[in-house]
N, C-alpha and C positions, 0 to 999 in steps of 0.2 A: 214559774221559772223563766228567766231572759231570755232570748234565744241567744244560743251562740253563737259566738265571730273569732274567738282563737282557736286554733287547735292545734296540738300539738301529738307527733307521733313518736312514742321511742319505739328505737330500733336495738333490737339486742345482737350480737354477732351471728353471725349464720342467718340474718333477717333475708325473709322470702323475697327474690324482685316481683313477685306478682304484688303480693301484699305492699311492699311501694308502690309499685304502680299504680292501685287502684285509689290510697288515699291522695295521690300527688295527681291523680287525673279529676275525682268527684271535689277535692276541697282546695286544692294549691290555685288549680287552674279556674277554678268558678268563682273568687275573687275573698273567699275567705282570709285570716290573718292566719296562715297556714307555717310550719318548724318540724324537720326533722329533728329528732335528739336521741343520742346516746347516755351513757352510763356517764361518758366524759366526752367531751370532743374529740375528736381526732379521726382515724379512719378504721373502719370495719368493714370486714368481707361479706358477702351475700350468698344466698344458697349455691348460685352461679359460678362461687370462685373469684366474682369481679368485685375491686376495693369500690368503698361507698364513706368519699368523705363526708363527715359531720362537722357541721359548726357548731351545733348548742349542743349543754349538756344538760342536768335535772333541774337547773334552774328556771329553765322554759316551762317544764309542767305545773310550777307556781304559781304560772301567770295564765296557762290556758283556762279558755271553757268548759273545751272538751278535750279527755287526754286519750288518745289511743294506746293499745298494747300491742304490736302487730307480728305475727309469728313469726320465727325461728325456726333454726334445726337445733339446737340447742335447747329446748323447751324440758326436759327431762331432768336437766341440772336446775340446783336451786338456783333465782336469782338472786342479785346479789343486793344483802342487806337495804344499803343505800337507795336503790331501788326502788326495793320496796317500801320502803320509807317514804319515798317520793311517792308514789302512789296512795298511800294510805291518807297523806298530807292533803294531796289534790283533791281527793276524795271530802275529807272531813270538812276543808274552807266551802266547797258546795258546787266543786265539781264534775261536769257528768265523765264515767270511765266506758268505755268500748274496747271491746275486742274479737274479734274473729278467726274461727282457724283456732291452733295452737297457742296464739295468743291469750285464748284463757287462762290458761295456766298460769297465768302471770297476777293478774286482780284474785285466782283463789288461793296464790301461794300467799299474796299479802293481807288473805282472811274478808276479802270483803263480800266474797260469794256465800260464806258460810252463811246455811239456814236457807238459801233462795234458788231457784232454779235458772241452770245455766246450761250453755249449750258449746260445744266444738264440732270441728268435724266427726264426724260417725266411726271413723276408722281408729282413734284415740280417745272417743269417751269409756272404754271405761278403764284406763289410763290415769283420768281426769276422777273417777267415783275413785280408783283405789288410793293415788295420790293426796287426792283432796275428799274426805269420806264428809264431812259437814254440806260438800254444798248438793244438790236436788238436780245431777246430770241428766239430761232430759235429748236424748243423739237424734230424736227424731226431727228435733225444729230446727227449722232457717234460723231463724233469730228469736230471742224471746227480751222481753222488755221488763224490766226489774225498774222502773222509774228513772235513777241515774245511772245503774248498774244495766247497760247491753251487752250481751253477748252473742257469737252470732256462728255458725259456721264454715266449713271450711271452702279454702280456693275462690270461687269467682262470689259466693254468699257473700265475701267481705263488702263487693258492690251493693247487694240487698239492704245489707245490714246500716251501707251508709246513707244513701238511699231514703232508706227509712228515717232515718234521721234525720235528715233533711226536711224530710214532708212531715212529719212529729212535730220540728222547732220554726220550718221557715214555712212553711204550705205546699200545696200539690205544686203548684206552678213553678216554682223553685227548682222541686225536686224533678215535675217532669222535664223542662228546658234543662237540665245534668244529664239526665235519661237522654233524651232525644238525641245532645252533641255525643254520648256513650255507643250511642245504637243499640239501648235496650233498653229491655222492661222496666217501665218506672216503679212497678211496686207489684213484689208479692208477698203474701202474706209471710208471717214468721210460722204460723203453724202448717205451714206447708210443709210436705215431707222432704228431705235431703237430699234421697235419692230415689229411685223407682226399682222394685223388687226387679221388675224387667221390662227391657225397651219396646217401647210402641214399634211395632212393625212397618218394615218401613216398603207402603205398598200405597196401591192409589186410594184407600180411604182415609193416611195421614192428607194429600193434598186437600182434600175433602173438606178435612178437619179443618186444616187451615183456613181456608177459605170462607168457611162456617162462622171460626170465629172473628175473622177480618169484617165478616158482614155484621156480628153480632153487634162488635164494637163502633160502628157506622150508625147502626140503627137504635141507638140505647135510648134514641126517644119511646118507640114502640113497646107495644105491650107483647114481648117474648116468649115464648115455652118451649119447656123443654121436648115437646113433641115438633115443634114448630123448627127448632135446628136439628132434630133429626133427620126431619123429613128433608131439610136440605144438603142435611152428609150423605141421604140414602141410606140411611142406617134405621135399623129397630131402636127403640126408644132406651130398652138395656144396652145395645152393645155402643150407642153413642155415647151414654153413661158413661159405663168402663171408658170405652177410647179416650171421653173427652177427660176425666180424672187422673187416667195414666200421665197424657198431655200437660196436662196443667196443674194438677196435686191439688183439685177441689171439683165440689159438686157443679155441674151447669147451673144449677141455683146457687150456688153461694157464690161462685165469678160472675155470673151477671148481676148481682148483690152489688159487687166489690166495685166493679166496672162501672152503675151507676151512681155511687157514692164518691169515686174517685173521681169522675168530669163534675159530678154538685160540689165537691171543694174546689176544683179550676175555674168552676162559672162563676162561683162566691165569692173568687181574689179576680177578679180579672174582669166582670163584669158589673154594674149595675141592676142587674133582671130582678126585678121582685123572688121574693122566695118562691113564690105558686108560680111562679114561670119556670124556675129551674125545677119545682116538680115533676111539671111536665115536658120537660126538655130530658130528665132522666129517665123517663118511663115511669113516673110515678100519677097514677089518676086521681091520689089525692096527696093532698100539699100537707096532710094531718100527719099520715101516713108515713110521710119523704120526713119530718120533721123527726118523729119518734124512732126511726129508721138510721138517722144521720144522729142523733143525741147518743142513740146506743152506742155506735162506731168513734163516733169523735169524741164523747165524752161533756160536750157540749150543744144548746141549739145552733140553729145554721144559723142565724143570725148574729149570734156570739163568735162563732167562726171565720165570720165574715169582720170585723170587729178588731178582731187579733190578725187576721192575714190579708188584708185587702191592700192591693198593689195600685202605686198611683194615688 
C-alpha cells in the first residue's frame, strides 16, 4: 500500500474543536497535503458554539489518501446520504478511512465496519453495538487496525490513533519527530486499555515509577528484569507489577518489548548500523532473536523495514 500524502477531514456540524485540533496539529502542520471538508462549504459551528469556515466540500475525499471521520455532537442523527456516499466511494477506489471518538459512527452507518471490529470512546460503545449491531464493538481498545479501516477512541486517543498511523505508513521517526514537537508519547499500543478501573495513587512511589521508567528507556541497551526495576521503584516484584500496568496499560515485559522494538525501527531509518548492532543497541544478545522478535511486530524482517523506511 503507498504511503499517504493527502488527507482529508470532514467535519459534520457540532464537530469537536479538540478533534480539529489534533488532525490540524499531527497532519496540516507536519507538511502533509492536509483539507478540511464539509458536507458543502460554507460555515459550521463547533462543539464550542464558535463558527468554523470550510472551503472544500465531498469532493476533496475523492482525491484524498486518507479520509478521516472526526466527531460531532450530532453523531446520534443519520448522516446525510451524500455523505455517505462519499465515504463509501473513497473507501472502494482504495482509500484508507479513520476515525476516532464518535466519529465512528460515521464509516458504520455507511456499512463499512459491518463484520470487523471497531472501537469508539467507552462511554457510547454500546450506542455504537445497538445502532450498528453488524460491526464487532470492542470499548476496551485505544485503537484497533482493520488494514484500511481504523478506528480508534475517544478525546486525546484521536492523537494515538494518528500517531499510529503515521509510524504504520511513514516509520518510527516520522511519527516520533510529531510526538516530540506534541509533547507526547509517540506510540502506545491500540490494545491498551481506555481507561483505568482506578487512579494510580498519587504518593511517592508514582515519582518512583516515574523515574524507574525514564531510566528504563535510557538504558534499553541492557539486559533488564523485571526484579531489576523493582528493586529501583523499592517496590516488591507484585506491587511494581500492578503499579507499573495501572501506569502504563501493559506488562513491564511487554513495554520493555515495545520500547525495544520502537528505538530498532528509529535506528533502521536513520542509521546505517548493521543489523547485529542494533541488536545489541536494543538489549537483545542475540541478533536471531531481535530478527524473529521485530518480524513478529512489524510484519516484516528488519532488513525489509529498513528498505521501505530509511531516511536520507
Amino acid at each position: 500500500m503507498p504511503k499517504f500524502r493527502s488527507v482529508a477531514a470532514y467535519a459534520p456540524q457540532g464537530v469537536t474543536a479538540l478533534g480539529l485540533g489534533i488532525v490540524n496539529e499531527i497532519f496540516n502542520r507536519s507538511g502533509f497535503d492536509f483539507a478540511i471538508c464539509a458536507e458543502r462549504p460554507g460555515t459550521l459551528r463547533t462543539d464550542l458554539g464558535l463558527p468554523l469556515p470550510v472551503e472544500h466540500g465531498l469532493d476533496t475525499l475523492a482525491r484524498a489518501d486518507l479520509v478521516l471521520a472526526l466527531p460531532g455532537m450530532e453523531f446520534r442523527a443519520d448522516p446525510p446520504q451524500a455523505v455517505l456516499s462519499a465515504f463509501r466511494d473513497a473507501y472502494a477506489r482504495g482509500a484508507m478511512i479513520a476515525a476516532h471518538c464518535v466519529g465512528t459512527f460515521l464509516p458504520a452507518a455507511a456499512g463499512l465496519l459491518d463484520d470487523l471490529e471497531a472501537t469508539t470512546h467507552w462511554r457510547f460503545a454500546t450506542d455504537l453495538a445497538a445502532r450498528h449491531p453488524a460491526v464487532r464493538v470492542r470499548p476496551e481498545s485505544l485503537y484497533i487496525d482493520q488494514g484500511r479501516l481504523i478506528t480508534g477512541a475517544g478525546a486525546v486517543a484521536g492523537i494515538d490513533l494518528c500517531l499510529y498511523l503515521i509510524r504504520r505508513e511513514h516509520g518510527a521517526a516520522t511519527a516520533n519527530r510529531i510526538a516530540r514537537d506534541l509533547v507526547t508519547t509517540p506510540y502506545r499500543s491500540g490494545g491498551q486499555l481506555q481507561y483505568l478501573p482506578a487512579p494510580v495513587a498519587d504518593d511517592g512511589d508514582d515519582e518512583r515509577l516515574s523515574e524507574v521508567i525514564a531510566w528504563a528507556r535510557a538504558n534499553l541497551d541492557r539486559r533488564i528484569s523485571v526484579d531489576d526495576l523493582a528493586s529501583r521503584a523499592l517496590m516488591s516484584r507484585r506491587s511494581f507489577a500492578r503499579r507499573f500496568k495501572a501506569a502504563t496499560g501493559a506488562t513491564p515485559h511487554a513495554w520493555l518489548l515495545a520500547q525495544r522494538l520502537n528505538l530498532a525501527e528509529e535506528l533502521l531509518e536513520t542509521t546505517d548500523l548493521p543489523v547485529e548492532n542494533i541488536a545489541h543497541h536494543v538489549g537483545y544478545g542475540s541478533a536471531a532473536v531481535f530478527r524473529e522478535q521485530f518480524a513478529l511486530r512489524r510484519g516484516v524482517p528488519p532488513r525489509d523495514y529498513r528498505r521501505a523506511f530509511k531516511q536520507g
